[in-house]
N, C-alpha and C positions, 0 to 999 in steps of 0.2 A: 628561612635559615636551613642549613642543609642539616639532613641526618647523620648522627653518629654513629657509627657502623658497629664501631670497638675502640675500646680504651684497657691500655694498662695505667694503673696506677701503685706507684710505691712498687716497683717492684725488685723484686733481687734476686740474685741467680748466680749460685759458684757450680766448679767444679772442682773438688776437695779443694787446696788450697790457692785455686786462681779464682779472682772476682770477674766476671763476665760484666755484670751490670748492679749497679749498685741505687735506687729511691729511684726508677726511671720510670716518667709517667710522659705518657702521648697520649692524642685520640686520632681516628681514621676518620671521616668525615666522607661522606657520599662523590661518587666523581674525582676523588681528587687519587692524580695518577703519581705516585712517591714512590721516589729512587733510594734505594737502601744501600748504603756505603759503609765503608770501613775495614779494617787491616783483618787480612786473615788469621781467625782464630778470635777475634773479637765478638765471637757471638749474634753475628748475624743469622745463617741458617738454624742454629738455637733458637733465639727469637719466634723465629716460623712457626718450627714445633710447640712451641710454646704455647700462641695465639692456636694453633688447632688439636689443642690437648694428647699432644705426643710427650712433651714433657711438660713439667709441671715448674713452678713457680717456687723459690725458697722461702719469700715473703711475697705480697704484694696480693694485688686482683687483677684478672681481665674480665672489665663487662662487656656483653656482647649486647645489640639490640634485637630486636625480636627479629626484626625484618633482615635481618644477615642472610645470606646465602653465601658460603665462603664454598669456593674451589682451590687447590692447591698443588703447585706442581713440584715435584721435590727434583733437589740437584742428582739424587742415583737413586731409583727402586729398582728389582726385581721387575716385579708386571709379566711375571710370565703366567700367561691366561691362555689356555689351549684354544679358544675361539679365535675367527678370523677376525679382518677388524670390525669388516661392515657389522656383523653379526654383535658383536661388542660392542661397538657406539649403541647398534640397534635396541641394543637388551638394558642397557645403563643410560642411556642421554634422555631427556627432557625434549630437544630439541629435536626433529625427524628428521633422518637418515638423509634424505634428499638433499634437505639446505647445507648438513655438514658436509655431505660428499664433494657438495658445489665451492664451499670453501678450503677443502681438503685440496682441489686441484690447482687453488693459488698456492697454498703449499709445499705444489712439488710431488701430490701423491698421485699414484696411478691407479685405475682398475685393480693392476696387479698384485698391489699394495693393500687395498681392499678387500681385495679374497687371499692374504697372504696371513698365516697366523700372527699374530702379535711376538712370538719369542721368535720366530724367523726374521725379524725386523733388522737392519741394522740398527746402529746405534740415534743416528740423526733421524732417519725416518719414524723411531719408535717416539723419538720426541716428538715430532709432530701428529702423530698418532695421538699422544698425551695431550696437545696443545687440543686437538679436537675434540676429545673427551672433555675438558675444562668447558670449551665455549659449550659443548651440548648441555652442560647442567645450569645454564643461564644462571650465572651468579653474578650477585653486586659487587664482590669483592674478592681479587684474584691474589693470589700470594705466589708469584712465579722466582726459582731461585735459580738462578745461571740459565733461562730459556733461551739462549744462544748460542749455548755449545753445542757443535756438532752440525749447527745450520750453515745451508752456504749462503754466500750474499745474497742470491737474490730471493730465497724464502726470509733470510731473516728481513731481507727490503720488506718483504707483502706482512710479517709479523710485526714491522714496526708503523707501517699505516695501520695494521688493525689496530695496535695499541694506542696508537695517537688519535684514533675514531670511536676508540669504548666509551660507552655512554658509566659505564659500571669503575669502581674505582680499585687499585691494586698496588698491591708492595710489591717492587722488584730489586733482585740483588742483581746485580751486574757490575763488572770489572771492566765493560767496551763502555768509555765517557759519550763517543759521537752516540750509541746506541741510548745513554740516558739521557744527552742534552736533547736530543728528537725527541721523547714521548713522554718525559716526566714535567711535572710542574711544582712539587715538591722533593726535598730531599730528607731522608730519612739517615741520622748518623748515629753510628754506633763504636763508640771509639771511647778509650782511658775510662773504663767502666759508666761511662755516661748514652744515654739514649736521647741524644737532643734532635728536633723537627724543625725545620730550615722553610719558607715558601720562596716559591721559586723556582727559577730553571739552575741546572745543575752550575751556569754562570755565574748567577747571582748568589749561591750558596759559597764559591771558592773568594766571592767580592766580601760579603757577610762574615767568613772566617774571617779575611784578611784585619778590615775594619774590626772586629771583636776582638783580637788580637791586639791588635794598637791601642784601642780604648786600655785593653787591660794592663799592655806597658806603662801606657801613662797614667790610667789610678797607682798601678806599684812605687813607681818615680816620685808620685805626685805624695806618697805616704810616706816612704823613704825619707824624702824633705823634709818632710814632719817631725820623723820621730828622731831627724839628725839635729833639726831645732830645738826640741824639748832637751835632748842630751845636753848640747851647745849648754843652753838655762844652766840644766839642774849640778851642770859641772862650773857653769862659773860664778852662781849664786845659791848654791845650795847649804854653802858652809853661813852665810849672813842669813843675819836674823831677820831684817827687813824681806828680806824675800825665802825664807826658807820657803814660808807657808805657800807661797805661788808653786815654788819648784814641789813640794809635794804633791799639791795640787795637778801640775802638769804630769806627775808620773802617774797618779791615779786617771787619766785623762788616757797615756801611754796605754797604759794594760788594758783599757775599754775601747782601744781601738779596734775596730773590723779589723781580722784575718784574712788579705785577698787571696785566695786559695788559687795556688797553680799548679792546676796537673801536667804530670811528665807527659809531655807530649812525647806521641808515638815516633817511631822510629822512621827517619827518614832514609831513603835509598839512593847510592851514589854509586853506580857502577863503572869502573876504569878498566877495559880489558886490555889484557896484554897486547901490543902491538902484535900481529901478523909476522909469520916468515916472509922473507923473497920469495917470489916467483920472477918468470919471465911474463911479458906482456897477455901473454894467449890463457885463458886458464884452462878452457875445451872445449872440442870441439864435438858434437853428436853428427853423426851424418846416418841417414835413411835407417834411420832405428826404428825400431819395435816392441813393444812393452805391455807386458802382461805376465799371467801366467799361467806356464803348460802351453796348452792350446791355447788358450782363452786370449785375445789380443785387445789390450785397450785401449792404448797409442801405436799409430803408424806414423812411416813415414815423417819421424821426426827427424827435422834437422836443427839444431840449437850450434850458437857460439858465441862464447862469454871470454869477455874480457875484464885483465883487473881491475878491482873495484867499484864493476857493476854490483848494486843491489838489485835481486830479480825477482819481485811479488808476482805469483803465481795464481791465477784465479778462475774460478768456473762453477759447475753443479759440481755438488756432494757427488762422488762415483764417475768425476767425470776422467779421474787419471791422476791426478794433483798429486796425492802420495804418494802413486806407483812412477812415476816419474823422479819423485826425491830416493825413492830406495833404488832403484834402479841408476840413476848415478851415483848412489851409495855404495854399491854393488852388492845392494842386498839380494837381489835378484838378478839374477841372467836375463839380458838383451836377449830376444828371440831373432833380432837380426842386428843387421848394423854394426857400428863401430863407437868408441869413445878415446877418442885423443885427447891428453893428459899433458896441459903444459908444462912446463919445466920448471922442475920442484916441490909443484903441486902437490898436497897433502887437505884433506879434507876432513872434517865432523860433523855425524850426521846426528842431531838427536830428532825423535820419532817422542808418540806415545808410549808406545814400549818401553823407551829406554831404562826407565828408571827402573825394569824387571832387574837387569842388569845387573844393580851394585852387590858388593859381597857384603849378605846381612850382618857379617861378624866387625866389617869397618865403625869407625867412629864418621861423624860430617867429613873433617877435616883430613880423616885418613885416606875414603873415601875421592876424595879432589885432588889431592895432593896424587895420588895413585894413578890421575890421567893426565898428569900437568905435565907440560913439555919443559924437557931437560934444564932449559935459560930458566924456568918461571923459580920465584924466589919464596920463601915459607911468607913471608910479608905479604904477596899475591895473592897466596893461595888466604890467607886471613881474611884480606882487605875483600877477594871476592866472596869468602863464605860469610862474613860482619853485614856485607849488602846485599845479600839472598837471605837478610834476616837470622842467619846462626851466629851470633855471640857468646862469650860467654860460656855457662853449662853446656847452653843447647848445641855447641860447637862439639861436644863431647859426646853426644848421644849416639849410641849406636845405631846403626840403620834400619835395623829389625824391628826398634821401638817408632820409627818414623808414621807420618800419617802418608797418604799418597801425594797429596801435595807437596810434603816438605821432600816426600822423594826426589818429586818429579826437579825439584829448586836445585837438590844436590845433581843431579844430573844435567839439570844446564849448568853447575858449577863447572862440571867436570868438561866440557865442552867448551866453554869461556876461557879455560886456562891452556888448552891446547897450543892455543899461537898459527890457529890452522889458516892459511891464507884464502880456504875456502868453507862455507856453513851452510852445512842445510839445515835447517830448521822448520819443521813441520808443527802446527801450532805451540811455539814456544810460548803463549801468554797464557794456555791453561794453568789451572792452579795458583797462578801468580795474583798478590792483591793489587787495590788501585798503584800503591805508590813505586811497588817492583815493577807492575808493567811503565812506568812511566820511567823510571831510572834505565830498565831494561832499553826503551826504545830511544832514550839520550843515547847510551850507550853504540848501538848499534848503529845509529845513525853517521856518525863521528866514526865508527870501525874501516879501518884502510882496507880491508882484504875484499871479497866477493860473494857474496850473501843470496842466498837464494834461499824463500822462505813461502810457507804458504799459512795461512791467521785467515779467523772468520774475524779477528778486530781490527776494523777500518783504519781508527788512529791510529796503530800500532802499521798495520801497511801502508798507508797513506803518507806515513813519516817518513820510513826507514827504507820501502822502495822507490829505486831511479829510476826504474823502467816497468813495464805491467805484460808479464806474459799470460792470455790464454788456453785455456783448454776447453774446446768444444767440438762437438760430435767425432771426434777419438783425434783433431786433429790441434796444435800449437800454430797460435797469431801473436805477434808482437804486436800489441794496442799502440797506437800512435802519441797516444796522450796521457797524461797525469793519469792518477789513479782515481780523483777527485771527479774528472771528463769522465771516467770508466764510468764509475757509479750513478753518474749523471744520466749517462747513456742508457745504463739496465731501467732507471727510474722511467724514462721518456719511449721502453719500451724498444728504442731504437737497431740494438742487440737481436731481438729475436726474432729476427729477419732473416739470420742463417740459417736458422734450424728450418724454417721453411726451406729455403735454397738448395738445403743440402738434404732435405727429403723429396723435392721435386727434380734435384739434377738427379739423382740415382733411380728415377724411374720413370722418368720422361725420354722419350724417342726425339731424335733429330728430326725427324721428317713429320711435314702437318704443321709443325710449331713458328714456322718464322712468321707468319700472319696473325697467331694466336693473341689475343688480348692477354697483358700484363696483369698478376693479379695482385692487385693494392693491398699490403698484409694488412697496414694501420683499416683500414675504410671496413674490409671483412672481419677482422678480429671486433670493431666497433660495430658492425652489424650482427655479427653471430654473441656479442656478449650484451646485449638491445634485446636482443630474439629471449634470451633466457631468463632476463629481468622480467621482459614482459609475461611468457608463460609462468615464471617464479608471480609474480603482481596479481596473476588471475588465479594461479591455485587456492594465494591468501584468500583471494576474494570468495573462491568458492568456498573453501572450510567456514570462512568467519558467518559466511550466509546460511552453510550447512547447518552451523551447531545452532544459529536463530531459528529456524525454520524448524528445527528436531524438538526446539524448546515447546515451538507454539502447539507443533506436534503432540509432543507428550500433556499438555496441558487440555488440548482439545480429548487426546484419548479417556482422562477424568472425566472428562464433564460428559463425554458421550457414555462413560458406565452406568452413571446416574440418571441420563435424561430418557425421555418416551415419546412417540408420539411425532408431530409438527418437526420437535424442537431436536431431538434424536436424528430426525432425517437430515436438516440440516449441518448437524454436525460431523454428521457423514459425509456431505456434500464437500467440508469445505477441509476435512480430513484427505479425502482422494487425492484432492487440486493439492493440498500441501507438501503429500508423498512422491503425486508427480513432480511439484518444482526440484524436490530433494533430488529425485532421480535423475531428474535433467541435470543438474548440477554436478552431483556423484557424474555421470559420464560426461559431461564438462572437463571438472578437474582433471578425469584417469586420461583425456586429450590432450590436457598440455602438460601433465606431465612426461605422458610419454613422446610430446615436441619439443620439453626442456630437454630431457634424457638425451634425444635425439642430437637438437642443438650442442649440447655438452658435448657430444663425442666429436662431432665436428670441428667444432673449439680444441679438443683436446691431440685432434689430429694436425690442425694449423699450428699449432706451438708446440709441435713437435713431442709431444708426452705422452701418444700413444704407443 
């Protein structure tokens, strides 16, 4: 039977007068990988805190087992630690330096990133910084909340085989569905002050609502019936005497009837945006552009040309351009060459992370949206879009200043949705948004006439609402041939990163010598040089695990030699020497393949490009 990790019990949790969670009782259970859902503001990241005594409890208990080992990764700290990282994992992890480092470069990190302080980090790399910090304290129990923001596809790809391969068990909040149906096996829901636990894959949890639902229409129907038959009775035999006593009867029957208790289900999201202006057919064109900034160039020699009602999902590494490409036809930045033709009529919305700096703190929601809506859009619009970004009601009235960043970030794609712009950029518009926003949002979008060009680390949310898949790699734009679904296929099988080779060997390879030269097979070398490292990683274990035996028999023989004399003393000498030299041999054993793993690493790290 598996171990219990942690359990609340009876527990409850306000904030002045909203109830969070009300008699919620779960337990976590060894191995078991549980997806954490529910509407924002429902007290999910609370929870967290909770379970690792950041906040505390109104009523209730959490027991923990002895054997817990909890890591935890929060959705925003601080972390500004004047050490670099190596130095960091080095001084704080369980784990040795080495094996993290080796996993840090699926990751995405570099040397550089390693001797780089932790507060010079950008935002995504300092997460994965964080993520290595967790695995170094080998714990059984990871509490990770939004560990995807900020990753690009193809680390969070290598983060979700790790996750689907942990032996150790974790609670994860995430708002990307494809990201929970891949590595969860339970579902953890937090929603209408209840804290209910689901098994299963995030599939079978929306099958489980559905069915729990139904059953509970038809007990309501099924009592309904009931106590419309009792009435029926007591109103047409209540007055005779031969039946008063039954019809009393049946109303004392009435009032001892179960109460099926139905909570106000949450709020559902239905987004209708305003139809688009006209354009003409062309909506731009980019020719031999360049993009960056100042000197620093991060896109060349782009050429781009969109027509209406392309959707255009944008994808690559973190830092590979992706933004500076949307502000730059935003014109939030100057072209450092090139041109951008501007079809006819064309009018565009760009929202960014930023944006939401933007609004004026003294607006209300609604004054706020209404303040960017284009001239046709009607107060009815403007309602119906802020009632389905979740502001009804009071909260439609709340000034901005009092807003959290989220509900900012919501008001500012309001503001954007009512434009009527025949053209959208959108640069992760799913942050901050909960499950059922991101899902109405990408109805939504989907179905929009006008021309979308957007870049999201959430697959679903791309995979739906793009028509076409543009890349960004090694500073240069490809139009991917296929689905977005073929894309991601492609990163998984590895197939992808075969340019980065190509495009490190044509920039310093000579034409001459080479037309005879053997071709070099990436799959076959990538598959020998990550062989190479396993196996030096396989002998180091071997050597430490034989080391620490060998120091035991060591130190046990150095006792008995204190005490002994004689015959028996000489031999313990004898066999003392022999045991120092195996140690030794071994010690310069291991210091050989590590420095032929180190070695192999850099090789590795040179063929895929991330040196």
């Amino acid at each position: 039977m598996a171990l219990t990790l942690l359990q609340l019990q009876s527990g409850y949790k306000s904030f002045g007068s909203k109830s969070l969670f009300e008699d919620a009782t779960f337990a976590i259970n060894e191995g078991e990988h549980v997806g954490v859902i529910g509407p924002n503001g429902a007290g999910k990241s609370t929870l967290f805190k909770i379970l690792v005594d950041q906040e505390h409890l109104d009523q209730g208990l959490v027991t923990k087992s002895q054997q817990l080992r909890l890591a935890y990764l929060e959705q925003e700290s601080d972390w500004n630690v004047d050490e670099k990282v190596e130095e960091y994992l080095a001084n704080n992890c369980i784990k040795p330096i080495w094996e993290l480092k080796q996993f840090g470069l699926k990751l995405g990190l570099t040397e550089d990133h390693f001797q780089s302080h932790l507060k010079q980090l950008s935002g995504g790399y300092r997460m994965r910084a964080k993520l290595l910090y967790l695995i170094g304290q080998e714990p059984n129990l990871l509490l990770l909340d939004e560990p995807t923001n900020f990753l690009d596809l193809e680390t969070l790809l290598v983060l979700e085989s790790f996750l689907q391969e942990y032996k150790g068990a974790f609670l994860l909040i995430s708002h990307d569905r494809e990201f929970l149906r891949r590595v969860t096996d339970h579902i953890l829901e937090v929603e209408a002050g209840d804290i209910v636990k689901f098994p299963g894959s995030l599939d079978d949890y929306f099958e489980q609502k559905r069915m729990l639902a139904e059953i509970l229409q038809k007990q309501i129907m099924s009592q309904e019936a009931k106590k419309k038959s009792i009435m029926d009775f007591v109103t047409r035999f209540g007055a005779k005497a031969t039946k008063a006593r039954q019809a009393q009867s049946r109303l004392k029957a009435l009032e001892k009837m179960e109460v099926i208790e139905v909570k106000a289900a949450p709020t559902h999201s239905h987004i209708h945006i305003p139809p688009p202006s006209a354009t003409g057919k062309q909506i731009l064109e980019l020719e031999n552009a360049a993009c960056g900034y100042g000197s620093k160039v991060i896109l060349k020699n782009v050429n781009l040309r969109l027509e209406r009602g392309i959707h255009l999902g944008i994808v690559g590494f973190n830092g590979a351009g992706k933004s500076t490409l949307l502000k730059s036809l935003a014109e939030q930045i100057p072209l450092l060459e090139g041109t951008i033709k501007w079809g006819h009529q064309v009018s565009l919305s760009y929202f960014a992370q930023h944006t939401p700096e933007a609004l004026n703190p003294e607006h209300n929601v609604l004054e706020a949206m209404a303040s960017k809506a284009h001239k046709e859009v009607t107060q009815q619009d403007v309602l119906n879009i802020a009632g389905s970004l979740l502001f009804s009601g009071d909260n439609a009235l709340k000034k901005i200043k009092v807003l959290s960043g989220g509900e900012k970030s919501r008001v500012a794609l309001g503001q954007i949705l009512l434009q009527k712009s025949p053209l959208l950029l959108l640069d992760e518009p799913t942050n901050h948004l909960d499950f059922d926003t991101v899902e109405a949002l990408t109805g939504a979008l989907e179905k929009y006439e006008g021309t979308i060009i957007t870049v999201s680390h959430d697959r679903g949310f791309i995979g739906r609402v793009a028509t076409k898949i543009l890349e960004i790699n090694n500073g240069q734009l490809t139009l991917y041939p296929g689905t977005y679904d073929e894309y991601v296929w492609s990163l998984q099988k590895g197939f992808l990163a075969e340019r980065n080779l190509d495009a490190a060997t044509d920039s310093s390879a000579t034409k001459s010598d080479t037309s005879d030269a053997p071709k070099l097979n990436y799959k076959e070398e990538r598959k020998r040089l990550e062989g190479l490292v396993k196996k030096s990683q396989k002998h180091i274990e071997d050597c430490d695990k034989k080391i620490a035996e060998l120091s035991k028999m060591r130190d046990a023989l150095s006792e008995k030699l204190m005490s002994a004399s004689g015959d028996k003393a000489a031999a313990f000498a004898k066999e003392l020497h022999a045991l120092s030299g195996q140690i030794e041999e071994l010690e310069v054993s291991m210091l050989d393949s590590m420095e032929q793993q180190h070695a192999h690493e850099q090789e590795l790290k040179q063929l895929m490009g991330l040196s």
